[in-house]
C-alpha positions in Angstrom: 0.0 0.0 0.0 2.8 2.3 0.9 5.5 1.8 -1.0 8.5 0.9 -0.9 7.4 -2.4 1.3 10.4 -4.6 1.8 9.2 -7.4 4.1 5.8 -7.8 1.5 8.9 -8.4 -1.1 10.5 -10.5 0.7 7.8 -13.0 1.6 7.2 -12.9 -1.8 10.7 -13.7 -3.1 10.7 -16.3 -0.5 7.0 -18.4 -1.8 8.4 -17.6 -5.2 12.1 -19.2 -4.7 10.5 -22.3 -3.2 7.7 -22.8 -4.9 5.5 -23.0 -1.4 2.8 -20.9 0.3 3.9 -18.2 2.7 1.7 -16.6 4.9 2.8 -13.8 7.6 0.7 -11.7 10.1 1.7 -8.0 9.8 0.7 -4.5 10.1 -1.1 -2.9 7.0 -2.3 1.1 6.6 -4.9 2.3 4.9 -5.6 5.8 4.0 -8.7 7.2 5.6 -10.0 10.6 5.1 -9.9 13.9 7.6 -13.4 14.3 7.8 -14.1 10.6 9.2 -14.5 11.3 12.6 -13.0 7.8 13.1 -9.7 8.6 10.9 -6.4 8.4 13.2 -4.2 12.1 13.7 -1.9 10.6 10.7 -4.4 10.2 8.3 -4.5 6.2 7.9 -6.0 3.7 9.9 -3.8 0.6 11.1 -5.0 -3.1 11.0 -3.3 -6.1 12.3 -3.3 -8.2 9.2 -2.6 -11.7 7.9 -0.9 -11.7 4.0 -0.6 -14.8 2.2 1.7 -15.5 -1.1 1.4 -18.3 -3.5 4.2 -20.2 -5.5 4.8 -17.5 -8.3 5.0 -14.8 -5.5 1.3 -13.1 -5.9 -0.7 -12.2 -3.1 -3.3 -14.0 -2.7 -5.3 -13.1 0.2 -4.7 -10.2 2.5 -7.2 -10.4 5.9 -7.7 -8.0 8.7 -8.5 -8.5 12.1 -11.8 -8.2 13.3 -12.0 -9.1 17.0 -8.9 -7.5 18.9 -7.9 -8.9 22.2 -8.4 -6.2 25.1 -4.4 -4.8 24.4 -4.4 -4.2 20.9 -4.8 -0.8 21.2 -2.5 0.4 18.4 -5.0 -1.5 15.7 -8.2 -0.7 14.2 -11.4 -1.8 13.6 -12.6 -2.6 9.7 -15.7 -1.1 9.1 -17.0 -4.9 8.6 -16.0 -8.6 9.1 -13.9 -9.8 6.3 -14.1 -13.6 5.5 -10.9 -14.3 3.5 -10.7 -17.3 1.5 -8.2 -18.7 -1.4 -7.9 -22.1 -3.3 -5.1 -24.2 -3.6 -4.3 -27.2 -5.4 -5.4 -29.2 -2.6 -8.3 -27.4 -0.9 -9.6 -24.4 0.1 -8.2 -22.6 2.7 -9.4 -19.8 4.9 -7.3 -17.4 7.4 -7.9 -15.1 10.7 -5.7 -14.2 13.4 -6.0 -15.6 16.9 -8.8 -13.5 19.1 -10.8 -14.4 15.9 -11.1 -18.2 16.6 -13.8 -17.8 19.4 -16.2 -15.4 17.8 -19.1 -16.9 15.3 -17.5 -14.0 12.9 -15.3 -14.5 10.8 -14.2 -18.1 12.3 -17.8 -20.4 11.7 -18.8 -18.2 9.2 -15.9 -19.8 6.7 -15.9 -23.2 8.3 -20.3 -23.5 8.2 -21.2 -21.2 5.2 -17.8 -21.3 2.9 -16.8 -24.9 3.5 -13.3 -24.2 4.1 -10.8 -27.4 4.0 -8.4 -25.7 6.6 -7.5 -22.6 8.4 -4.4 -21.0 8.6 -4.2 -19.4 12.2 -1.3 -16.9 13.1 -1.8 -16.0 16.6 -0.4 -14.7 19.9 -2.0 -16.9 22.4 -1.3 -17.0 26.2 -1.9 -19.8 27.5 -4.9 -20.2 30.8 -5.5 -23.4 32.3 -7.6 -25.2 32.9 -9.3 -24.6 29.4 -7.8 -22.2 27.3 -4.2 -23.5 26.4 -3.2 -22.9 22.6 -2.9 -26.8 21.8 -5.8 -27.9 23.7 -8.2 -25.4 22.2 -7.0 -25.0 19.3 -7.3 -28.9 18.4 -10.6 -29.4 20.6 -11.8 -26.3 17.9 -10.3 -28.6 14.6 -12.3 -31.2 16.0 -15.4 -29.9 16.5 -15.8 -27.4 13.4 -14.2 -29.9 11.4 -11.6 -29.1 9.4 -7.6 -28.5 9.5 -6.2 -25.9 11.8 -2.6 -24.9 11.2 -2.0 -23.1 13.9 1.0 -21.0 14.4 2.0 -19.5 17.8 4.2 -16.6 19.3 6.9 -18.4 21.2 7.4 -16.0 24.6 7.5 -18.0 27.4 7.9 -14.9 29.3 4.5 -13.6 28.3 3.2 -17.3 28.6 2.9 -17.8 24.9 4.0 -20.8 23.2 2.0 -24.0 21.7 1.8 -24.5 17.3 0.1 -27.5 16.3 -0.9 -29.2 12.5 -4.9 -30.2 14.1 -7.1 -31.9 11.9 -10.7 -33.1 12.9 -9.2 -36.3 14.1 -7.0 -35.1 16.5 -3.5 -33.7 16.8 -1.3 -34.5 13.6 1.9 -33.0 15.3 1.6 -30.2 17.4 4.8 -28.4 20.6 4.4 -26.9 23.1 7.6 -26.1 25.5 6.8 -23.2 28.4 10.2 -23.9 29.6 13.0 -21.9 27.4 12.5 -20.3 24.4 13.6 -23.6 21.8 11.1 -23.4 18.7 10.5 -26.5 16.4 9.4 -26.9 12.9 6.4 -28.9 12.5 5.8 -31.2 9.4 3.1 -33.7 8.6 0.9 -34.6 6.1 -3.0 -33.9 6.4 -6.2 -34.8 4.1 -6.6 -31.7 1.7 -10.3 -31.8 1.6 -11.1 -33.9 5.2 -14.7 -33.5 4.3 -13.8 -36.4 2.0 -11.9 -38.8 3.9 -13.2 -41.9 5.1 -12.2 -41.4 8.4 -14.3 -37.8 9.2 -15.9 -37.9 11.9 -19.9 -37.9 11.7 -22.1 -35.3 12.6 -22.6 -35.0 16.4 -25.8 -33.9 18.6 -24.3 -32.6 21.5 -27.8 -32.8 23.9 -29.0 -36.4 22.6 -27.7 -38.3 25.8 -27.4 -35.6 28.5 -31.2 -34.6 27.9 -32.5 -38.6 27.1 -31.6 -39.6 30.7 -32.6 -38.9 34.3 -30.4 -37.1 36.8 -27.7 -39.2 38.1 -26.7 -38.9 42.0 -25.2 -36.1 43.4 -26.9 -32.8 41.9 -27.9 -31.5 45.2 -24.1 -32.2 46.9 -22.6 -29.1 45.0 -20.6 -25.7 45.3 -19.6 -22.7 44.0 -15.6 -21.8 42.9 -14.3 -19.7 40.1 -12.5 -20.4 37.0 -10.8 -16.9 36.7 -13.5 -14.9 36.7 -16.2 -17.3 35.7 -18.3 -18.9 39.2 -18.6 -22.8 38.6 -20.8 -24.9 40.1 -18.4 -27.6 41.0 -19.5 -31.3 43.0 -16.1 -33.5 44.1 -15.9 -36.7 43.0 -15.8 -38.5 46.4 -15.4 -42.4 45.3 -13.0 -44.4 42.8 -16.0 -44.7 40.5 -19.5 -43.7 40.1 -22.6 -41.2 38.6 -22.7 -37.3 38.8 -24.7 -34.8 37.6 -23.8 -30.9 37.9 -26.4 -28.1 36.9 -26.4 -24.5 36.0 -28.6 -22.3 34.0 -29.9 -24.5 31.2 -27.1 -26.5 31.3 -26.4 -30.2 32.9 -23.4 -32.2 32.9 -22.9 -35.7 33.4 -20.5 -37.6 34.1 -19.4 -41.1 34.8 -15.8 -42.8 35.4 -13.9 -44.7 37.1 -10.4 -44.3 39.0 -7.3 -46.8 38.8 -4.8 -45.5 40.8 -6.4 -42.2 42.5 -3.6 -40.4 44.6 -4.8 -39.3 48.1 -3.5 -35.8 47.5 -5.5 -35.2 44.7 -9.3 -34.2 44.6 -11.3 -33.9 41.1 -14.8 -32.3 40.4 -17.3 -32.3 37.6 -18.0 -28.3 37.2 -20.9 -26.8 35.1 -20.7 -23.4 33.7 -23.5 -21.7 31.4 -23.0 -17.9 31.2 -21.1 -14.7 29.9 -17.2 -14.8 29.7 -15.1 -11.5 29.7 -14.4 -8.2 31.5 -15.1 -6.2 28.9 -15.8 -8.0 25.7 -19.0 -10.6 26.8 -19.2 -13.9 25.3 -21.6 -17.0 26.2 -19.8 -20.2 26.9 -21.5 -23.5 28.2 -18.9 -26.0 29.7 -18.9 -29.1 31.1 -15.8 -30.1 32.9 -14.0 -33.2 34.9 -10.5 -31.5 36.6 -8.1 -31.5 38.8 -8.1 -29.7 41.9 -4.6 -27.7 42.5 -4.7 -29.5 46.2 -7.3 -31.0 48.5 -8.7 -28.1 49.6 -11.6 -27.4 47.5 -11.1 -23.6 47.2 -8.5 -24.2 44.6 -11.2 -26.2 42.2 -10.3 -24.3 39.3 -6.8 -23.1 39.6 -4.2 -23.5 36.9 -2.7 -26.9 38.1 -0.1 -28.3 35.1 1.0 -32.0 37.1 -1.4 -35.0 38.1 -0.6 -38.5 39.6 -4.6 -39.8 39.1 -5.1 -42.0 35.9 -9.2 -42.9 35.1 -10.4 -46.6 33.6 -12.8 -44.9 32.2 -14.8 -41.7 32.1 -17.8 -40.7 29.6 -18.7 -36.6 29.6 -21.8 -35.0 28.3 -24.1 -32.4 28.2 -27.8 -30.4 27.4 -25.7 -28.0 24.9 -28.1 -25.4 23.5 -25.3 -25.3 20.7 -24.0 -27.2 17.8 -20.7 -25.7 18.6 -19.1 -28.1 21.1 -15.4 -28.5 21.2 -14.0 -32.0 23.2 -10.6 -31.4 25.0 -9.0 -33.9 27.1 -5.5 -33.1 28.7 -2.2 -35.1 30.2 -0.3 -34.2 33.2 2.8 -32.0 31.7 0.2 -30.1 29.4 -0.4 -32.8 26.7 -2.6 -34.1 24.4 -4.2 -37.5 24.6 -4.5 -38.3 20.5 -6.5 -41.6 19.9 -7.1 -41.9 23.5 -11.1 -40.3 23.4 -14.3 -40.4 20.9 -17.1 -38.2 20.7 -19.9 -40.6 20.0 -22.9 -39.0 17.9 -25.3 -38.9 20.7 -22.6 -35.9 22.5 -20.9 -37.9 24.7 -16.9 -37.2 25.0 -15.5 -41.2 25.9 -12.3 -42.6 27.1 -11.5 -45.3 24.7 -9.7 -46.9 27.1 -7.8 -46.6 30.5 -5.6 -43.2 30.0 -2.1 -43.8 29.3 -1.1 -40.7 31.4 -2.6 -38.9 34.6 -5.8 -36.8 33.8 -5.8 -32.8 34.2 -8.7 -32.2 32.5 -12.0 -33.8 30.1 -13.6 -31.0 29.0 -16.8 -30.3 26.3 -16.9 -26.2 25.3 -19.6 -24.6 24.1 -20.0 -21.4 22.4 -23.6 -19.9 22.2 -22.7 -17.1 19.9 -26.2 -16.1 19.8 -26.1 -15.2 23.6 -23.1 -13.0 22.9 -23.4 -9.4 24.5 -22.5 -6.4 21.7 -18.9 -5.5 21.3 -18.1 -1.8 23.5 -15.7 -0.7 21.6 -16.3 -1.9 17.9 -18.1 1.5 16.3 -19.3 1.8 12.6 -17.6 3.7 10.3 
């Protein structure tokens, strides 16, 4: 836009020497005019923005952020939501920028309406247990829109940043995730172009069929309350090596059943329900259900970032009366870490251990998103 540009040229030297796709998240200015009340002191607004180049070098999509986290301050607004797509030889791809991913614009509107293959994602994530980790939501979000997700991460440990991952709607390809020093890796594997296609895509889930076909199991009344950040849970401990619980709030019920193999005796685990707004600022609706770890025995810290476990389950079967389509499964290790192949989501919405787990459990997790409940955004304004 403003010439001369050097690092456009370069990515586009660099796709065109290859022969490969490159695609970068940087700034881009547009020229605005004085008598927009809107239009900055310099005379051109400012957009964090993705730019993808093809083989020969061309640009061939340019997208700019719609929904900017709480510090992006030095970025605008576009006047509207853009939904960027571009085709390849194998597939059709779609790209937004990290805040993007849990908003029903642009994210479901390319996945749902366009029928995307896969999504490039740039983004500068900080990781938040127990839910919000970049590998754990991003691939519990590949699974349940359905479609690739290459995700790539800001690695600042010092800002809690780190976690990339190739995410398919099978589960985790190849994904890293080191919050220890500052070591990157390059991540390689080989995904379905159009997954829609392959024999192995998972089939179309409703997420309320079991939770609402069944009666309240034991323990509904035995609850309380403890807060996920700023979110208030209602939480009910899982007192016995096995058994039947049931959690509500709001419209939403959770249910849970399992079994223990080795539960430590320093170690406490709930089933938590949440069904309301999310945010300080910007409001969004989420509906979870939740099995986790407790950061120690005293039930006051139900809900606290807790990274280590000792507590391996036989079995454990999660589910929930969603009033959403949008449900994303997550299921984490001890350490951080993804259990690949370990869990199914069966049709009727229930998130199931295939087997024993192979490492301690931190979290089995089913996240809603009822974008329709969504509160409007403060500080987006028409232009």
């Amino acid at each position: 836009r403003f010439a001369p540009a050097p690092v456009q040229e370069r990515l586009s030297c660099m796709a065109r020497r290859n022969s490969i796709y490159v695609a970068a998240n940087i700034g881009d200015k547009k020229l605005c005019n004085s008598s927009d009340p809107s239009c900055p002191s310099d005379g051109r607004y400012q957009y964090n923005t993705d730019v993808v180049f093809d083989p020969e070098g061309k640009l061939v999509a340019r997208y700019h952020k719609y929904n900017l986290f709480r510090g992006e301050t030095q970025f605008n607004y576009p006047k509207e939501p853009e939904v960027v797509t571009f085709e390849t030889p194998f597939g059709k791809f779609g790209i937004f920028t990290c805040f993007d991913i849990l908003f029903h614009e642009p994210a479901v509107v390319l996945v749902s309406k366009l029928q995307v293959d896969t999504v490039l994602f740039p983004t500068a994530w900080m990781n938040v247990l127990p839910f919000l980790t970049a590998v754990e939501f991003h691939s519990a979000w590949a699974m349940g829109m359905g479609v690739n997700l290459l995700s790539a991460n800001t690695h600042n440990i010092g800002m809690a940043m780190t976690g990339d991952g190739l995410f398919t709607p099978e589960g985790p390809a190849t994904y890293h995730y080191n919050s220890e020093t500052e070591k990157g890796q390059l991540l390689i594997a080989e995904l379905s172009a159009q997954p829609r296609l392959s024999p192995t895509y998972p089939p179309a889930v409703n997420w309320s069929l079991y939770a609402t076909s069944i009666e309240k199991f034991p323990g509904g009344n035995d609850t309380f309350s403890g807060a996920v950040r700023r979110d208030n849970f209602t939480f009910s401990d899982l007192r016995h090596n096995d058994g039947n619980y049931t959690v509500c709030q709001g419209d939403l019920c959770c249910h849970l059943v399992y079994r223990m193999s080795n539960q430590s005796k320093d170690e406490v685990y709930v089933l938590g329900a949440f069904d309301g707004l999310h945010g300080s600022l910007i409001k969004y609706h989420w509906q979870i259900c939740t099995l986790l770890k407790c950061k120690s025995t005293d039930l006051n810290t139900c809900g606290k970032p807790v990274e280590a476990a000792q507590t391996k389950f036989e079995m454990f079967s999660l589910s929930g009366t969603f009033g959403t389509n949008y449900v994303f499964p997550e299921v984490l290790y001890s350490g951080v870490q993804l259990a690949p192949g370990e869990f199914e989501v069966l049709r009727d919405g229930r998130l199931k251990s295939k087997h024993r787990t192979s490492k301690p459990l931190l979290t089995a997790t089913l996240f809603g998103r009822l974008y329709e409940k969504d509160l409007p955004h403060p500080l987006r304004t028409s232009r």
